[in-house]
C-alpha positions in Angstrom: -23.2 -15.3 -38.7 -24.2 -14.1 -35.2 -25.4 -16.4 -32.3 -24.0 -19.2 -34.7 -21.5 -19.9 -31.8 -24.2 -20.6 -29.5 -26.8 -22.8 -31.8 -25.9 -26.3 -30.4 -27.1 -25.1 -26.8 -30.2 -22.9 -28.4 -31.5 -26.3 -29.9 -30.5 -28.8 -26.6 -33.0 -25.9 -24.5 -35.4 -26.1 -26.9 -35.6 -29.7 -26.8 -35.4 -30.2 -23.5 -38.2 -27.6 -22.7 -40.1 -29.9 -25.9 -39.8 -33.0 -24.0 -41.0 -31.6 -20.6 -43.7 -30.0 -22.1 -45.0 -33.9 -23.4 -43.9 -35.1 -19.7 -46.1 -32.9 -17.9 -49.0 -32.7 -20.5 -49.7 -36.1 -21.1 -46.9 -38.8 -19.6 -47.7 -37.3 -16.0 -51.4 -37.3 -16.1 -51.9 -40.6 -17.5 -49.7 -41.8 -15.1 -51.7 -40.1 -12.1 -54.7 -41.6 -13.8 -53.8 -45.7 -13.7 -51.5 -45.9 -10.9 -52.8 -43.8 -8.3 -55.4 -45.2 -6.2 -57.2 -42.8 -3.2 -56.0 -42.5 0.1 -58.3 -41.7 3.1 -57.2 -38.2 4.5 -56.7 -37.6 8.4 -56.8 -34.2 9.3 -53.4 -34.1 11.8 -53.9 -31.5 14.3 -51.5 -28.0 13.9 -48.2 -27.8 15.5 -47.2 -25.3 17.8 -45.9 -22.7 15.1 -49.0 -23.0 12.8 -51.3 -22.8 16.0 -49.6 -19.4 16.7 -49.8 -18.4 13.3 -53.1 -18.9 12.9 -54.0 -16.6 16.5 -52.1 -13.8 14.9 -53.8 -13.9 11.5 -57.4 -13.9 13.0 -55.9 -11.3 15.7 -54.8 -9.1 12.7 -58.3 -9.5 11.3 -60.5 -8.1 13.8 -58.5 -6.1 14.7 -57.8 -3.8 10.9 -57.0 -0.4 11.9 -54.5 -1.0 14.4 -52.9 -3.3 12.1 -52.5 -0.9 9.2 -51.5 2.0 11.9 -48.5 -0.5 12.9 -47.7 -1.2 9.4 -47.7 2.0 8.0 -44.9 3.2 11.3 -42.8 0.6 10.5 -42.5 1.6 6.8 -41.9 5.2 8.0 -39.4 3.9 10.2 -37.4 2.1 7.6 -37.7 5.3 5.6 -36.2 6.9 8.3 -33.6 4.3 8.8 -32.1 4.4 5.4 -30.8 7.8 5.7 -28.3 6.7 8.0 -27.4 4.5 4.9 -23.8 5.6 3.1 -24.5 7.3 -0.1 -21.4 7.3 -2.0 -20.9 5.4 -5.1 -17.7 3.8 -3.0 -17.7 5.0 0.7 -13.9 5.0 2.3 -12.3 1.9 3.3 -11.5 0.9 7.0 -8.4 -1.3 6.8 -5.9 -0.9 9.3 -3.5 0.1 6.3 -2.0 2.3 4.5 0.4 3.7 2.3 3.0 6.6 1.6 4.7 7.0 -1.8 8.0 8.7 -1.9 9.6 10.0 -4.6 12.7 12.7 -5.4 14.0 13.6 -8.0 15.8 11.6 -10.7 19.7 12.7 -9.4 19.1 11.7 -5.9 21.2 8.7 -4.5 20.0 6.0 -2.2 21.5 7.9 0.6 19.4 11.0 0.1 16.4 8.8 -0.5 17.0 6.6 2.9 17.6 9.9 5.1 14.0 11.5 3.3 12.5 9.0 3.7 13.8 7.9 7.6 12.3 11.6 8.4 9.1 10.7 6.9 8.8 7.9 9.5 9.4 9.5 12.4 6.3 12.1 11.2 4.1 9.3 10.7 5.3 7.7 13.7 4.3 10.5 15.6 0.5 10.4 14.4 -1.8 8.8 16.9 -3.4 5.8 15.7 0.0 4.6 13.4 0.8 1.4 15.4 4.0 0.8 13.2 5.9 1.6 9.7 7.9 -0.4 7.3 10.3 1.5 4.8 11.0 0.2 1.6 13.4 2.1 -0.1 14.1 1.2 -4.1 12.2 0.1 -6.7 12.9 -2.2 -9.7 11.1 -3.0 -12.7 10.9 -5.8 -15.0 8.6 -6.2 -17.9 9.6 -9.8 -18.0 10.0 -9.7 -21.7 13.5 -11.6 -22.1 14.3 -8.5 -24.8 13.6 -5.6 -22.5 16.7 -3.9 -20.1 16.4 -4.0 -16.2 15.6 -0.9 -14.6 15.2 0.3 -10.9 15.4 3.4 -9.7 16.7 4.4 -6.0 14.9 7.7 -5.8 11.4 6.2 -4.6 10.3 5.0 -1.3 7.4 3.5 -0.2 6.1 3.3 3.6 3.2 0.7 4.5 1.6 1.9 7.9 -0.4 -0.3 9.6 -2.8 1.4 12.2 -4.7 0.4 15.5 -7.7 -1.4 15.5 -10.8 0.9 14.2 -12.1 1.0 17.7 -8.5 2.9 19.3 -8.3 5.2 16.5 -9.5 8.0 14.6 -11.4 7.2 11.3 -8.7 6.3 8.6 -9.5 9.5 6.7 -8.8 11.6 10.0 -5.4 9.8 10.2 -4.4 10.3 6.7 -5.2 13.9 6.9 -2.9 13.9 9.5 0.1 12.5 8.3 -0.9 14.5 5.3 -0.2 17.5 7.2 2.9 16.2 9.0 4.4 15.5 5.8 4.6 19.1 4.9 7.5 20.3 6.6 9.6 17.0 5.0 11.6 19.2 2.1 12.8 17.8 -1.2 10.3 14.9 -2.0 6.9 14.8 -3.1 4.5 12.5 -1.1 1.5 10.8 -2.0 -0.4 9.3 1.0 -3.7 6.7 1.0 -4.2 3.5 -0.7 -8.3 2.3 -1.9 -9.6 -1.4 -0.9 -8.0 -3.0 -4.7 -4.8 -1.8 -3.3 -3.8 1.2 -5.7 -3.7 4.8 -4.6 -6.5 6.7 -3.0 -8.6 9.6 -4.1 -9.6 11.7 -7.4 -7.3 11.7 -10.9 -7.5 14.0 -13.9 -5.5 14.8 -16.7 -4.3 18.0 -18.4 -3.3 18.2 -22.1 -2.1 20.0 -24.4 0.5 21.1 -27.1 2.6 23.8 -25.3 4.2 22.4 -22.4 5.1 25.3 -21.1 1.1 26.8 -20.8 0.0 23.1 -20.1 2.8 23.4 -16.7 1.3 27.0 -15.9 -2.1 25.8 -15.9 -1.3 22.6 -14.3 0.0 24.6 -11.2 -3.0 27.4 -11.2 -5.2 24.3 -11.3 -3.0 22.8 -8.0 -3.0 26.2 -6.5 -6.7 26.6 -6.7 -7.5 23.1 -5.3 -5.3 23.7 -2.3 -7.5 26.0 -0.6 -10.4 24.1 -0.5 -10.8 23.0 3.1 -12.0 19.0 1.8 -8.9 18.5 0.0 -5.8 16.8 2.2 -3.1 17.1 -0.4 -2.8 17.6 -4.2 -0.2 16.1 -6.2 1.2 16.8 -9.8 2.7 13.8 -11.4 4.3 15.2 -14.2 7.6 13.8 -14.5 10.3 15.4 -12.6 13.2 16.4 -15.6 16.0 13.9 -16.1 19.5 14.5 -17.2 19.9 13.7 -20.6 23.1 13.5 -22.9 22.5 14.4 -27.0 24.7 12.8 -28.8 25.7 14.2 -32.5 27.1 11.3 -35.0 29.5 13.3 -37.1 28.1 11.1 -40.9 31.2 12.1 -42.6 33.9 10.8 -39.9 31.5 7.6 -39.2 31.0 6.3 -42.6 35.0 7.1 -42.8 36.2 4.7 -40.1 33.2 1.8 -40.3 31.0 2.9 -37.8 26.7 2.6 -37.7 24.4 4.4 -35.3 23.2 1.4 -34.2 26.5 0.2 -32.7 26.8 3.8 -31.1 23.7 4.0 -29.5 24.5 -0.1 -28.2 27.8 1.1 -27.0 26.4 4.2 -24.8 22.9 2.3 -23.7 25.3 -0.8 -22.6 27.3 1.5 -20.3 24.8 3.8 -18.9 22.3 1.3 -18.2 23.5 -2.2 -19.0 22.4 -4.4 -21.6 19.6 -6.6 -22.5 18.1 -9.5 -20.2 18.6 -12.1 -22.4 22.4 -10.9 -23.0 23.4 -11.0 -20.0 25.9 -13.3 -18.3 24.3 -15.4 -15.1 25.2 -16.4 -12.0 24.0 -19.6 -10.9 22.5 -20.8 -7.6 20.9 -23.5 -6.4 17.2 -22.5 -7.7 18.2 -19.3 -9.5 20.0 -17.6 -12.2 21.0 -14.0 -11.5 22.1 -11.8 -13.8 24.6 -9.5 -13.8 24.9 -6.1 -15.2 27.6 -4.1 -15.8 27.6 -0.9 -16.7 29.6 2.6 -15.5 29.7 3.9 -11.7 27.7 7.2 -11.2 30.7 9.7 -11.2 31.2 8.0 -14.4 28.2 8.1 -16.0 28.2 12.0 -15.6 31.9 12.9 -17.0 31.7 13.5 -20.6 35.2 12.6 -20.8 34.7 9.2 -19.6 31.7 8.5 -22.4 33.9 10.1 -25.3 36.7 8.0 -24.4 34.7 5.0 -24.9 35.3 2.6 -28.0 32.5 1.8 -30.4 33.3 -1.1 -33.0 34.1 -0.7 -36.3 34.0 -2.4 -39.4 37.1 -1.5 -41.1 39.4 -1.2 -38.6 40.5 -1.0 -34.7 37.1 0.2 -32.4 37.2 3.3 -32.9 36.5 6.0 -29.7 33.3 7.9 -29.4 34.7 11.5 -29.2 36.1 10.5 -33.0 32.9 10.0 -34.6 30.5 12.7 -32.7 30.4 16.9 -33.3 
């Protein structure tokens, strides 16, 4: 039943409000009646506040029109005033931060991302009003579910600027703009520059969907393309996912069921090796306060020779593990 939930305090207010209602009624004026007894009153002279008080009230009295001339410009004025008010629904932050979001694409190594993102410094460096810049260069994730694989990813970089104080420096739009601009001539990265007060990124998002990928890109750039010459806009950024690598695997039924093999343990043996295996199945190394896990899985170079992942050995049921390039097309 609704408001059920809430019937216990609906009846204490009611009561309460019952029982002050009797108080004040009839319990506080017989009380007023017996036990009070009248006191003579002694008119105490007015302080200095009320004195002046009282000279400005008979002051605005006789004297009506310039009151209401007085009063009417200071309403005009504050009329006046309140255009000077911001307007927008959330007007643009102040803080002497910021942020710049790096990212290549998926085959890039850390060494590609550190020297992208070391000439991305020295452009924001070179912005008046950046007082320094710290480069993080990396990012891992962890859902913290005990189940879920560890993933990071080395082709993302992140710079937190800090600027000078508001009164050294341009308006932290102006300097965004500009490292917006100096950030064109970077090559090979896309860049996503500004960060709101909550901390997340700056500025206007929209999505674009559809069932043909290929029109939904096409119109996704015309989109981009028309944005970009409008003289507001600092930068405009697509966050469609760059394209991965991927590996399709074929089981072969025939030669599977043949020598004891499942899909599961095939897809186990390649996920193990390309990206290492779950959290909670993985072996730890114990400190002091800590356990770190370790993952093993193939190097790079590895990962990206076909002959290396048919070679590997998937187990079997019925007999010896069994190689990968045996029971694939």
């Amino acid at each position: 039943m609704w408001g059920s939930f809430f019937s216990q305090f609906g009846w204490t207010a009611v009561i309460a409000i019952f029982i002050s209602l009797l108080v004040a009624r009839l319990l506080t004026p017989m009380m007023a009646a017996y036990i009070l007894r009248p006191s003579i009153h002694t008119q105490k002279p007015a302080g200095k506040l009320m004195t002046a008080y009282l000279q400005m009230v008979a002051w605005t009295l006789k004297h009506r029109t310039m009151t209401v001339a007085f009063v009417s410009g200071f309403f005009i004025t504050s009329l006046m005033l309140a255009s000077f008010l911001p307007s927008a629904f959330i007007p643009p932050d102040e803080m002497n931060q910021t942020q710049v979001s790096i990212e290549l694409t998926p085959d890039a190594t850390f060494d590609d991302t550190l020297r992208i993102a070391q000439m991305a410094v020295n452009k924001v460096k070179a912005v008046k009003g950046v007082e320094s810049v710290l480069l993080t260069v990396g990012s891992s994730h962890s859902s913290g579910d005990p189940s879920s694989m560890r993933s990071g990813s080395v082709n993302t970089a992140k710079l937190d600027v800090k600027l000078s104080d508001r009164t050294l420096r341009a308006s932290k739009v102006d300097i965004e703009s500009q490292i917006n601009q100096a950030l064109l001539t970077v090559p090979a990265a896309r860049f996503n520059v500004g960060m709101s007060a909550g901390g997340g990124e700056a500025g206007y998002v929209f999505s674009i969907t559809g069932a043909d990928a290929k029109k939904l890109d096409a119109t996704a750039h015309e989109i981009i393309r028309q944005i970009r010459v409008l003289p507001m806009v600092a930068s405009v950024i697509n966050n469609n996912a760059f394209p991965r690598p991927e590996l399709s695997v074929i089981p072969n039924e025939l030669s599977m069921a043949d020598k004891g093999v499942t899909t599961a343990d095939l897809v186990n043996t390649l996920r193990v090796a390309t990206q290492g295996d779950y959290d909670n199945a993985l072996p730890k190394l114990s400190l002091d306060t800590r356990q770190v896990p370790i993952v093993t899985r193939l190097s790079h170079e590895d990962k990206q020779s076909l002959t290396t992942l048919s070679n590997l050995y998937v187990p079997s049921s019925k007999a010896m593990p069994v190689q990968i390039k045996d029971v694939v097309s």
